[in-house]
C-alpha positions in Angstrom: 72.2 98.0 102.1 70.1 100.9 103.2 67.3 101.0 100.5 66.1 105.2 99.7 62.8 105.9 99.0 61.9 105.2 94.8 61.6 107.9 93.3 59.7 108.5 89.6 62.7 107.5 87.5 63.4 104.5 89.2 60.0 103.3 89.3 60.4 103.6 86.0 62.9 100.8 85.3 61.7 97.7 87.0 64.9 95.1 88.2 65.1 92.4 85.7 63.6 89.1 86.3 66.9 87.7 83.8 69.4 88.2 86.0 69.8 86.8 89.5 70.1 89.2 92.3 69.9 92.2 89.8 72.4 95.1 91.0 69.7 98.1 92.0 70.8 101.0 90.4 69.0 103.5 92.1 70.6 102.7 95.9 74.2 102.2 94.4 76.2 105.3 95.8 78.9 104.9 93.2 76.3 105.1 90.5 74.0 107.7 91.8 77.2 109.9 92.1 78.4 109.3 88.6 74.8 110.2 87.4 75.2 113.7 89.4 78.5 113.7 88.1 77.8 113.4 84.1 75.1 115.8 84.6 77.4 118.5 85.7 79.7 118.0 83.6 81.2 121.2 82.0 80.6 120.5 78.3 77.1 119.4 79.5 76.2 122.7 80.3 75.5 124.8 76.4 76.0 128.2 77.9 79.9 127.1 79.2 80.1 124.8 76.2 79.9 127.8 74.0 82.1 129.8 76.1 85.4 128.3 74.7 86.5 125.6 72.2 87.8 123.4 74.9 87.0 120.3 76.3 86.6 119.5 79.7 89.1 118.0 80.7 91.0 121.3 79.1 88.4 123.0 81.1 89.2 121.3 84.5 93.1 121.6 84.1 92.4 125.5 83.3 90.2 126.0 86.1 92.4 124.4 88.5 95.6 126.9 87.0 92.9 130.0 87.5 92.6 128.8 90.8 96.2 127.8 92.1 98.6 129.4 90.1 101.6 129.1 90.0 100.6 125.3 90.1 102.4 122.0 88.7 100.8 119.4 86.8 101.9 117.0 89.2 99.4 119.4 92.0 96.5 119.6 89.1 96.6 115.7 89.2 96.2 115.4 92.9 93.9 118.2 93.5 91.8 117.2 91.0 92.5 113.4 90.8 93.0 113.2 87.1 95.7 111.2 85.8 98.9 112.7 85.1 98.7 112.3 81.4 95.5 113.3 81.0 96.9 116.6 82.8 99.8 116.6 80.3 97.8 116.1 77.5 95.4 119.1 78.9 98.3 121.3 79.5 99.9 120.3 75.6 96.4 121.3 74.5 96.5 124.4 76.6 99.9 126.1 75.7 99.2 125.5 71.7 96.4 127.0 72.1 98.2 130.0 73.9 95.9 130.0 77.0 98.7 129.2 79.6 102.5 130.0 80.0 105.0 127.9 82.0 107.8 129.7 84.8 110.7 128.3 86.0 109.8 126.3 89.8 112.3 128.6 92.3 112.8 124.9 94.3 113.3 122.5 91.8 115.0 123.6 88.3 113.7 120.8 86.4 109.7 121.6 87.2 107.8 124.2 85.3 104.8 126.1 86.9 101.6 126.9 85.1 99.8 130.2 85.1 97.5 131.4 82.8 98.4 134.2 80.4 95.7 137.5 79.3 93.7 135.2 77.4 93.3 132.4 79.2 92.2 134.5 82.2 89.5 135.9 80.1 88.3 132.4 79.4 88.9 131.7 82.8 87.1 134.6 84.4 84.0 133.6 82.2 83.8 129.7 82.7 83.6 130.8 86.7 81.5 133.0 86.2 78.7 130.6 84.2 80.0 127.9 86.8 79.2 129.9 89.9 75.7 131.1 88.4 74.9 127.6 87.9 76.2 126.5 91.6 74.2 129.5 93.2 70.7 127.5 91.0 72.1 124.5 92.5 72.2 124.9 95.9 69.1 126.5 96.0 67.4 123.3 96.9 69.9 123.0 99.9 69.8 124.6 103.2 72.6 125.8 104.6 72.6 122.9 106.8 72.0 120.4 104.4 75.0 122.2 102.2 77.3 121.9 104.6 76.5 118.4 105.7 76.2 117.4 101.7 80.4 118.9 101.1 81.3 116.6 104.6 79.4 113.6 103.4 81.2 114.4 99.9 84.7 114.4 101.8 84.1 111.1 103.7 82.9 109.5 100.0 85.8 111.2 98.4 88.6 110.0 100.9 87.1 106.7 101.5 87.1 106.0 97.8 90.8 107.1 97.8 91.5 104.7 100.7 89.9 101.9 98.7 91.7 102.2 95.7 95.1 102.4 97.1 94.5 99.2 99.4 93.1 97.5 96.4 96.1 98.8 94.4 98.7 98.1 97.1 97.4 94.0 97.9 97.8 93.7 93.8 101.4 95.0 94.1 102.2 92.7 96.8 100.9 90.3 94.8 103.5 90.7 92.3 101.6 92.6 89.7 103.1 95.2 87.7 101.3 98.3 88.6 100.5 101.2 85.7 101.2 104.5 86.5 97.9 105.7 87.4 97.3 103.0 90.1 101.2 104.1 91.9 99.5 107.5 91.7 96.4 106.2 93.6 99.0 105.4 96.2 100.8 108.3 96.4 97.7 110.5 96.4 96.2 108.4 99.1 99.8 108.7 101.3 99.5 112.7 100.4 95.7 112.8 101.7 96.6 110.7 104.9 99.7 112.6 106.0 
């Protein structure tokens, strides 16, 4: 393990003597990354919070419609690695609340495409807008360099972490457990990403 300079915070919490071998927090990739991660969260952020009643995972299914319509759930999920029902429940939320319409998929009769009606593209064009004003202060302590190396280090973590999960999740199913539906999805995200 590569151990990273302490910084003022983790100074702050000593190991514990109570536990053998203590896990260190502070040079834990997975953890530092989830710390980054809860701090940007979108309902984290007041001035998004108050831009709409939703909540983020609402947000993050809405986004990703702004983004990529005319988009399936099934696509939200992968792009965006959230569990298929937690995308249907997002999308359920979404179209009572008369923020997105579904069309007909020209390929396959039985799939419905998203896209976002007049009001959810208001809601839209706002969220981006407070979320790129706060990605501009963000990167501000980055260089150009260091940006670009910090999205490929990002993309090595993120497909590695794919790869991970769907070897873990493949040796259990060969093992004769019954997989849930999200761990199959690991799978067939992970077969998606490597083809």
């Amino acid at each position: 393990m590569i151990i990273i300079k302490p910084t003022a915070r983790s100074q702050a919490f000593e190991l514990t003597k109570e536990n053998d071998n203590p896990l260190d927090l502070s040079n834990h990739l997975p953890f530092r990354i989830a710390v980054v991660s809860n701090l940007l969260a979108l309902n984290r952020d007041w001035k998004i919070r108050n831009l709409c009643e939703l909540d983020p995972r609402e947000m993050r299914v809405l986004l990703n419609i702004g983004s990529y319509m005319p988009i399936k759930s099934a696509d939200i999920a992968y792009q965006s690695r959230l569990d298929s029902y937690t995308v249907s429940r997002a999308v359920k939320k979404l179209l009572a609340l008369d923020l997105i319409k579904t069309q007909a998929d020209s390929h396959k009769k039985n799939v419905k495409n998203l896209l976002l009606n007049n009001k959810g593209k208001a809601i839209y064009h706002q969220v981006v807008s407070a979320m790129d004003a706060r990605s501009k202060q963000l990167e501000s302590v980055l260089s150009e360099d260091e940006l670009r190396l910090l999205y490929s280090m990002l993309e090595k973590v993120e497909n590695k972490a794919e790869q991970l999960l769907a070897q873990q999740a493949t040796e259990l199913i060969l093992e004769g457990f019954d997989a849930p539906a999200d761990q199959k999805e690991l799978i067939r995200w992970y077969k998606k990403s490597s083809s």
